[in-house]
C-alpha positions as CSV (number, residue, x, y, z in Angstrom):
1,X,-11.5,13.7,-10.3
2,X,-7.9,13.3,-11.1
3,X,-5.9,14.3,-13.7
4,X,-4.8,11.1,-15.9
5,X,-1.5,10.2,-16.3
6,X,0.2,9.8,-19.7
7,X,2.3,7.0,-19.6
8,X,5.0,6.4,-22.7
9,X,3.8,2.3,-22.8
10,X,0.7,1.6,-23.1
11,X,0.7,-2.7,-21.6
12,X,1.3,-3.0,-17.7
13,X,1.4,-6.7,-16.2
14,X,-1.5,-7.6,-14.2
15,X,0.0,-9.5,-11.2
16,X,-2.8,-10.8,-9.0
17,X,-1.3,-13.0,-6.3
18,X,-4.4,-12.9,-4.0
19,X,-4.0,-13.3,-0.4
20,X,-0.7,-14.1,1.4
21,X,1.0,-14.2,4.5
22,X,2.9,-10.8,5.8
23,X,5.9,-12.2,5.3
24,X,5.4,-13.8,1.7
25,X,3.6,-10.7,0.7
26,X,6.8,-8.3,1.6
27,X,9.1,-10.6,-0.5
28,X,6.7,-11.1,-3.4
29,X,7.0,-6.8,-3.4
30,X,10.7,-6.6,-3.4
31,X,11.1,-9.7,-6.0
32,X,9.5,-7.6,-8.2
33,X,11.7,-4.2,-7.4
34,X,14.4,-6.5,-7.8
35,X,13.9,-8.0,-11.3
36,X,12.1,-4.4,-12.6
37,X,14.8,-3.3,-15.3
38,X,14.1,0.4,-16.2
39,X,14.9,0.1,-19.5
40,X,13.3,-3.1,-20.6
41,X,10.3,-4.2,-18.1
42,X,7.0,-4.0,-18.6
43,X,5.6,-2.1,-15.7
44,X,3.9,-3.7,-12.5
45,X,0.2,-3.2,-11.0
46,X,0.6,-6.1,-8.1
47,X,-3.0,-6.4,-6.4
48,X,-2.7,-8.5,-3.1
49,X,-4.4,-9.2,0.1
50,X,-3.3,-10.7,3.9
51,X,-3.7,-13.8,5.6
52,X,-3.8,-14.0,8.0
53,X,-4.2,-10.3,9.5
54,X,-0.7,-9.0,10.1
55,X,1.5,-5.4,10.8
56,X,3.6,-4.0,8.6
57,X,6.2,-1.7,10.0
58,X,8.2,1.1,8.0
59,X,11.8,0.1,6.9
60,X,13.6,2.6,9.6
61,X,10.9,2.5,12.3
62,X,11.9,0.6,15.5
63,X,9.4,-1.9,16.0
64,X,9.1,-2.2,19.7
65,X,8.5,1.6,19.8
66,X,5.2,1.4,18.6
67,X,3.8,-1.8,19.4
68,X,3.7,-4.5,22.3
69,X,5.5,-7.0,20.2
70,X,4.7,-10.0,23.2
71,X,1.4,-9.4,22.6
72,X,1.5,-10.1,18.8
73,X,3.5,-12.7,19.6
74,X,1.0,-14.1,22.0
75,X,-2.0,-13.6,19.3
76,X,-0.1,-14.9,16.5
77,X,0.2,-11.9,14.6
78,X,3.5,-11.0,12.4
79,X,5.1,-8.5,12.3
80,X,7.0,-7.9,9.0
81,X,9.0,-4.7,7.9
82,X,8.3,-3.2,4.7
83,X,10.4,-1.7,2.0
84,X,9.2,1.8,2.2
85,X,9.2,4.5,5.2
86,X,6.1,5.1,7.3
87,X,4.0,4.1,10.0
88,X,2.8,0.8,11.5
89,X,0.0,-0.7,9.7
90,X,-2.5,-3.4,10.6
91,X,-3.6,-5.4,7.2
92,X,-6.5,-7.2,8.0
93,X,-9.5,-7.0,5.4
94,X,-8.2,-4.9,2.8
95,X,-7.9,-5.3,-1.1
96,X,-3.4,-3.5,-1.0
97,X,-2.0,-2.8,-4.6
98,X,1.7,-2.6,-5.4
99,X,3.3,-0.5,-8.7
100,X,6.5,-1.0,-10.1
101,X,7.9,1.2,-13.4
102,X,10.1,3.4,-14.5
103,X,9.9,7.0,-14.1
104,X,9.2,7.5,-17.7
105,X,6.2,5.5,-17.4
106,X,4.5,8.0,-15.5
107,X,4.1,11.9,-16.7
108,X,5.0,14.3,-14.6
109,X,7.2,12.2,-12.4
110,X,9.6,14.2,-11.5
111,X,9.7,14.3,-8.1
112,X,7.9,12.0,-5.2
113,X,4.7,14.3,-4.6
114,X,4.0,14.5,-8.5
115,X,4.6,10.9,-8.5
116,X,2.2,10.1,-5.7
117,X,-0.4,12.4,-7.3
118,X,0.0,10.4,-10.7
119,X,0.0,7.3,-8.9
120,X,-2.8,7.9,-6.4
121,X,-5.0,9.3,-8.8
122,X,-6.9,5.9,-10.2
123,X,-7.8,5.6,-6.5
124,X,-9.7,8.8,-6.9
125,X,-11.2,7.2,-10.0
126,X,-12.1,3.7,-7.9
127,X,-13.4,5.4,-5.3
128,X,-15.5,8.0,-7.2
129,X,-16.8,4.6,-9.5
130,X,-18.0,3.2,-6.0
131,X,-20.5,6.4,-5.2
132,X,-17.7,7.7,-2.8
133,X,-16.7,11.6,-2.8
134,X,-13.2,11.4,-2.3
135,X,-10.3,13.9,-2.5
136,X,-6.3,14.3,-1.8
137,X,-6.0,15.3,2.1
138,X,-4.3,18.3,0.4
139,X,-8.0,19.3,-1.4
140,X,-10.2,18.6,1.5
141,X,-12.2,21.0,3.0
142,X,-13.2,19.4,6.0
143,X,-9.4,18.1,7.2
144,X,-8.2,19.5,10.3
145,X,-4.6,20.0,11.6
146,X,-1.3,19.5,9.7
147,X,-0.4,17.7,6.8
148,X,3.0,15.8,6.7
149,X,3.1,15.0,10.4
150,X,5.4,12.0,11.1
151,X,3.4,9.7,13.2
152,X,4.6,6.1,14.4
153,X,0.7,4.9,13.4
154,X,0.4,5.1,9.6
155,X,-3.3,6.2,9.7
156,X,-2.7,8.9,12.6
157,X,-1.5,11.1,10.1
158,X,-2.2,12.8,6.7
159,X,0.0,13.6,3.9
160,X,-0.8,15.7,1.2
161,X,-1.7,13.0,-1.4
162,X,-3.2,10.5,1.2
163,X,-7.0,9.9,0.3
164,X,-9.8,11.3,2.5
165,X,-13.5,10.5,2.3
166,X,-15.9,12.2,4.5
167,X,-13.2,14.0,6.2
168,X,-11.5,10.6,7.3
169,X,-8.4,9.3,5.9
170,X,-9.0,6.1,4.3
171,X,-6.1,3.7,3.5
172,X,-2.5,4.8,3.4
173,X,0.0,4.7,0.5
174,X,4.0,4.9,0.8
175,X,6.5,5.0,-1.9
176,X,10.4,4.3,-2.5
177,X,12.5,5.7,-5.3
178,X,15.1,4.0,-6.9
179,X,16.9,5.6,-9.6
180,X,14.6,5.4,-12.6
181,X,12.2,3.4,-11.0
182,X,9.2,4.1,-8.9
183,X,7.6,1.6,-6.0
184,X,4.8,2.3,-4.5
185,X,2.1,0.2,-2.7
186,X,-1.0,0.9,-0.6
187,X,-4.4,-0.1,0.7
188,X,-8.1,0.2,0.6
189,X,-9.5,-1.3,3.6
190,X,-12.7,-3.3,3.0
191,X,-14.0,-2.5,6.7
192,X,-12.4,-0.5,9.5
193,X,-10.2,-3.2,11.6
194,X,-8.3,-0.6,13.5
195,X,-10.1,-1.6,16.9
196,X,-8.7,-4.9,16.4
197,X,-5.6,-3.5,16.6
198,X,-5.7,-0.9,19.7
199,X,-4.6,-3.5,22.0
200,X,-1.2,-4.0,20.1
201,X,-0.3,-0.3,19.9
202,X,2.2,1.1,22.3
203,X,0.2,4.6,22.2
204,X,-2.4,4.8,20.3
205,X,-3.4,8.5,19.6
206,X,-6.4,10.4,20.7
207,X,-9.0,10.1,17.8
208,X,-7.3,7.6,15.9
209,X,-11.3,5.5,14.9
210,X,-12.6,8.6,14.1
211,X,-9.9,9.4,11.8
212,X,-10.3,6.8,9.9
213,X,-13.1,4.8,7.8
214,X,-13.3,2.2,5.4
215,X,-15.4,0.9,2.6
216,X,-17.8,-0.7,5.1
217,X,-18.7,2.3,6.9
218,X,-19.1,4.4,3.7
219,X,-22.0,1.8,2.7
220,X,-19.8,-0.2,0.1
221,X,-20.1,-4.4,0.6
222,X,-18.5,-5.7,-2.4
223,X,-17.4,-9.0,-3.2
224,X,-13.5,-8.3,-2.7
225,X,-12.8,-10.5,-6.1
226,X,-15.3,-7.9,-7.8
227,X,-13.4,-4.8,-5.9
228,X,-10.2,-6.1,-7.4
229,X,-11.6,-5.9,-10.8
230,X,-12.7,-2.5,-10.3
231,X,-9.8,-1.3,-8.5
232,X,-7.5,-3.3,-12.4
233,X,-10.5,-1.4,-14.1
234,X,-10.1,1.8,-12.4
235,X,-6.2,1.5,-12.9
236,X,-6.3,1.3,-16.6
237,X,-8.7,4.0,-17.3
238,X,-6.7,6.7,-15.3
239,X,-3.3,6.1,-16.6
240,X,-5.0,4.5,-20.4
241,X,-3.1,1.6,-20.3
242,X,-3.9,-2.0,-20.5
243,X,-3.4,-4.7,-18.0
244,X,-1.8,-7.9,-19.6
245,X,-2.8,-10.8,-16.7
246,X,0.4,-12.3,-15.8
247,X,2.0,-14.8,-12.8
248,X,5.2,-14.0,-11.4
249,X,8.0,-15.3,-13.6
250,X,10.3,-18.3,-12.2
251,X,12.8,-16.1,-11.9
252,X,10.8,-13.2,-9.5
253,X,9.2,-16.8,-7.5
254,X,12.9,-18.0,-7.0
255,X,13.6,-14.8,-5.4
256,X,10.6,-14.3,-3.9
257,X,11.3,-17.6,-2.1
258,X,14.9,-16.7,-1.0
259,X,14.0,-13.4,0.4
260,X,11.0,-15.2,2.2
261,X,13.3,-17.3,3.9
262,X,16.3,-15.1,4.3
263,X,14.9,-12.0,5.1
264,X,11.0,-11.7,5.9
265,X,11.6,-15.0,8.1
266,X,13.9,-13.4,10.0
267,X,13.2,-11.3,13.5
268,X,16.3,-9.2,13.1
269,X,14.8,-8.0,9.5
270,X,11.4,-7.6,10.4
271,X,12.0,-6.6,14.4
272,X,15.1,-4.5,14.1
273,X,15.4,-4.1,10.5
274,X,18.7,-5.9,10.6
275,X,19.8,-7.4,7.1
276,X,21.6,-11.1,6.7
């Protein structure tokens, strides 16, 4: 289990949008990045889902390099470019979590891998709550090959605080530092839609289904409402804080809105990571 983290507030905002489209759910993230004030905020857990199924693609990867963009084009599938670095990922049934806060919210910060270990840890917790054995990919006994491998797939590789569960990687996490402040978002895929995807990956890497796994094929079929509650409850019993319900302000939906339209909208953003 992990270590808890020892935050210096004790009330994070509880920001459950539910399901949204790629491109609203990208904008919703940087809204609040954007409006996070170091000093003064109240710290973020965003829980989120897709919907319709969509890839995201990570904010310096070319898009066309790893998938058959016609193709998601024909099927109706966005494509919208994320924030932080990474891999392509397919979002399809899966229960994704955002955090924003300062880095004094969060002991033993100091760096991005003691970060991710603080901030990964309550999935340990959630997991552990659900009857699952999981551990970091850096813990795991059963991994094989190198941790830290860049891959243009997000679930081809592991990183050192990625989350495995019977030897598989299950969901992916990526982070982006500003100064002072922390984002970091990531997933817990209800079943294992990665076959879905195979079609719209430019090359697809040997072993990439058996690499992966999801709640479904560890035997966990959960009401994703209830999962969210666990995954809040989980949350707030590794870092001993309490979640305070809250929408978006007007000022985070204006923005929210702009960037939507701007930005996410926008092929040369999410295609070529072009900015306005």
């Amino acid at each position: 289990m992990a270590a808890d983290a020892s935050p210096n507030v004790t009330r994070w905002r509880l920001v459950d949008t539910g399901p949204l489209a790629g491109p609203a759910n990208m904008a919703v993230d940087e809204a609040l990045l954007l409006h996070f004030d170091p000093a003064a905020s109240l710290p973020v857990l965003r829980l989120y889902g897709w919907e319709p199924p969509a890839f995201s693609v990570g904010r310096f990867q070319r898009a066309e390099e790893a998938l058959h963009l016609e193709r998601c084009t024909a099927a109706g599938i966005p494509v919208v470019r994320r924030i932080t670095g990474g891999g392509v990922i397919y979002h399809a049934a899966e229960l994704t979590y955002a955090v924003v806060c300062a880095t004094r919210h969060i002991s033993d910060a100091r760096g991005v891998k003691e970060s991710f270990r603080a901030l990964t840890g309550f999935l340990l917790r959630f997991y552990g709550d659900l009857g699952i054995d999981a551990s970091w990919a850096v813990d795991s006994r059963s991994r094989d090959g190198r941790l830290g491998v860049r891959t243009p797939l997000c679930f081809a590789g592991q990183e050192e605080y990625d989350i495995v569960a019977d030897g598989r990687k299950i969901g992916g996490n990526a982070q982006r530092r500003l100064k002072d402040v922390i984002f970091q978002h990531g997933s817990v895929p209800l079943r294992c839609a990665l076959a879905e995807a195979l079609p719209f990956f430019r090359q697809p890497p040997p072993g990439l289904l058996e690499g992966a796994t999801s709640l479904a094929q560890l035997g966990v079929a959960a009401d994703p409402a209830r999962l969210r509650g666990r995954l809040a409850a989980a949350f707030a019993e590794s870092l001993g804080v309490d979640l305070v319900p809250a929408p978006l302000t007007a000022e985070e939906e204006a923005t929210s809105a702009r960037l939507g339209a701007e930005r996410y909208g926008k092929a040369a953003w999410n295609l070529y990571g072009e900015t306005p």
